[in-house]
C-alpha positions as semicolon CSV with decimal commas, in nm:
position;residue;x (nm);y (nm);z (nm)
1;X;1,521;-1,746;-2,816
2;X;1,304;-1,871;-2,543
3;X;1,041;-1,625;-2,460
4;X;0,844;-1,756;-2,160
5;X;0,751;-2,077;-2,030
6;X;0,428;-2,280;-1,950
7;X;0,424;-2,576;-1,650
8;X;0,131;-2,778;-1,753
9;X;-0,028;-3,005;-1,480
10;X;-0,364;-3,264;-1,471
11;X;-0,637;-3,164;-1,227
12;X;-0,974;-3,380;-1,186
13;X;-1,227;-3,052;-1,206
14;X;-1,037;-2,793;-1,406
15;X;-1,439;-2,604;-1,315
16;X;-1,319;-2,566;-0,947
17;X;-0,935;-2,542;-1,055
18;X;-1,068;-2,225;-1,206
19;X;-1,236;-2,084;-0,901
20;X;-0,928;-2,118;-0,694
21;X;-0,665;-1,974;-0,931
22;X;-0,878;-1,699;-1,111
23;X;-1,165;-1,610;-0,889
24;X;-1,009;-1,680;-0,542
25;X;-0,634;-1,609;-0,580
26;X;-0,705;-1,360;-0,882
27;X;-0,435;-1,488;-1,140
28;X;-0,565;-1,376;-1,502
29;X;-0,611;-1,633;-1,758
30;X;-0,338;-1,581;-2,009
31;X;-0,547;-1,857;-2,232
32;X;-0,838;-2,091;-2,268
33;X;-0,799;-2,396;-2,456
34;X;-1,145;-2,570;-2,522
35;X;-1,345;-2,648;-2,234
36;X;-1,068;-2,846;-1,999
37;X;-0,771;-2,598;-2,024
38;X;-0,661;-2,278;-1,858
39;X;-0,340;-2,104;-1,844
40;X;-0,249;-1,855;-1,623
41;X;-0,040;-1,544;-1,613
42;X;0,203;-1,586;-1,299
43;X;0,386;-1,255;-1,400
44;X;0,697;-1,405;-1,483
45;X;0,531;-1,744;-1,667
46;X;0,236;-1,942;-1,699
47;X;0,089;-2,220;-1,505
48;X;-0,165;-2,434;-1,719
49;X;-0,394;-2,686;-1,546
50;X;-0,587;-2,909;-1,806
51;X;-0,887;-3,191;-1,706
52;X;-0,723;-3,449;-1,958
53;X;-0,968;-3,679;-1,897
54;X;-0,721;-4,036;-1,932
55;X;-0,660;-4,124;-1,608
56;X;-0,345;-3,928;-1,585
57;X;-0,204;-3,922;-1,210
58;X;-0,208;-3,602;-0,988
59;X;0,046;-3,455;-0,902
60;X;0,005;-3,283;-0,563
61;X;0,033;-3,319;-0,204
62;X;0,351;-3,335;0,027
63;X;0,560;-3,553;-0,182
64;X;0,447;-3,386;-0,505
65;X;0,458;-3,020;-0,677
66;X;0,486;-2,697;-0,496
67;X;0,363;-2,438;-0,700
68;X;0,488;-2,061;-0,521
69;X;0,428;-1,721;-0,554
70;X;0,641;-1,483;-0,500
71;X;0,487;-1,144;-0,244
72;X;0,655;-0,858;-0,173
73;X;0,731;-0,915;0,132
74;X;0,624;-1,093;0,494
75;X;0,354;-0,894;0,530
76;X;0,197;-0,987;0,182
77;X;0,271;-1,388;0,311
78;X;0,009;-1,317;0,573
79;X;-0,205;-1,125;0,455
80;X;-0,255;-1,394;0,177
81;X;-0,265;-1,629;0,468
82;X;-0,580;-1,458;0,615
83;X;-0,775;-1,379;0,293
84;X;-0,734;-1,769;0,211
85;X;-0,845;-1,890;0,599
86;X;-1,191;-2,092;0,544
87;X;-1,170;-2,039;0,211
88;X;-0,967;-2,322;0,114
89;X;-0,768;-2,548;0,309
90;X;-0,418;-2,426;0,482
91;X;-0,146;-2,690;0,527
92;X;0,118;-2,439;0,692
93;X;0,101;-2,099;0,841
94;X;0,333;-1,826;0,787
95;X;0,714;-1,894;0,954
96;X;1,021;-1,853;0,827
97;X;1,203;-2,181;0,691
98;X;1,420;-2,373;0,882
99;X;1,693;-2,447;0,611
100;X;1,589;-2,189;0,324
101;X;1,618;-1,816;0,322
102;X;1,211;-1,800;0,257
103;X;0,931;-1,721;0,497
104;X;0,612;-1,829;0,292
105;X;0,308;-2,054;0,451
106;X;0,098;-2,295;0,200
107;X;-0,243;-2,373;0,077
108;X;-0,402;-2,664;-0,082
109;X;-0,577;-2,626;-0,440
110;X;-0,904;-2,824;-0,482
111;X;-0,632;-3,120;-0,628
112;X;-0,403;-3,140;-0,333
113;X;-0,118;-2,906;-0,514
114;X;0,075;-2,686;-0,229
115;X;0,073;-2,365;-0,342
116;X;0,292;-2,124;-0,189
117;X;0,300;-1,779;-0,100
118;X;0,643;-1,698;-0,034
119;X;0,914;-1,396;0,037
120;X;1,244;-1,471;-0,049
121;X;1,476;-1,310;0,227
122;X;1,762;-1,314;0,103
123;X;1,847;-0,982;-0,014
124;X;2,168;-1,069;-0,176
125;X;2,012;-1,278;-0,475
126;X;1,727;-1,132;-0,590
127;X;1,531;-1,316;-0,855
128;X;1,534;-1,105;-1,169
C-alpha cells in the first residue's frame, strides 16, 4: 500500500533552495540526504529538491512545473502574497482564475519554479 509520495526535482544551489522553502516559506525538512538533498513535508507529501551536480535540466518557469500550496482560504493567498513581496520575486498577484475554480497568485523560487499559493473554491470537491 502506497503510503505517501515524494516529487523530486534538480535545482542549481540546493544552499539557497533551502532558504526559500525552509527559512522563508517555513516548510519543515522531512529529510536530509548528504549535503545536496532536502525533502520537505508539504502536509499531504513531500517535495525533494537535490543539487545533482550532472548537468541535469531545470525544470521551472512558465512552461515548466508549478509547485502549489494549498491555504485556507483567499485571505491566506494574500497574506502569503505580502509576506513574500521583496523577498523573492512575484510573477502573479492574487485573482481568481479565469478557467479554474482557484484564486491563488505565484512566486518564483531561486530556480525559476512557480510556486503557488492557492484556494481551491470550489466547495463541492474538496481535496481529501
Amino acid at each position: 500500500m502506497i503510503k505517501s509520495s515524494v516529487v523530486f526535482l534538480p535545482v542549481s544551489d540546493i544552499q539557497k533552495t533551502y532558504a526559500f522553502y525552509h527559512d522563508l516559506l517555513g516548510l519543515e525538512v522531512a529529510q536530509k540526504q548528504g549535503d545536496n538533498l532536502y525533502i520537505f513535508d508539504t502536509g499531504y507529501g513531500y517535495w525533494g529538491f537535490c543539487a545533482y551536480g550532472d548537468g541535469r535540466k531545470i525544470l521551472s518557469g512558465p512552461q515548466g512545473v508549478c509547485l502549489s500550496l494549498n491555504v485556507e482560504n483567499k485571505e491566506e493567498v494574500q497574506k502569503m502574497w505580502e509576506s513574500l513581496e521583496g523577498k523573492c520575486l512575484g510573477y502573479k498577484e492574487p485573482q481568481q482564475h479565469p478557467i479554474f475554480p482557484v484564486y491563488s497568485c505565484f512566486v518564483l523560487d531561486p530556480d525559476g519554479y512557480l510556486v503557488e499559493f492557492q484556494k481551491i473554491t470550489d466547495e463541492t470537491q474538496p481535496l481529501k
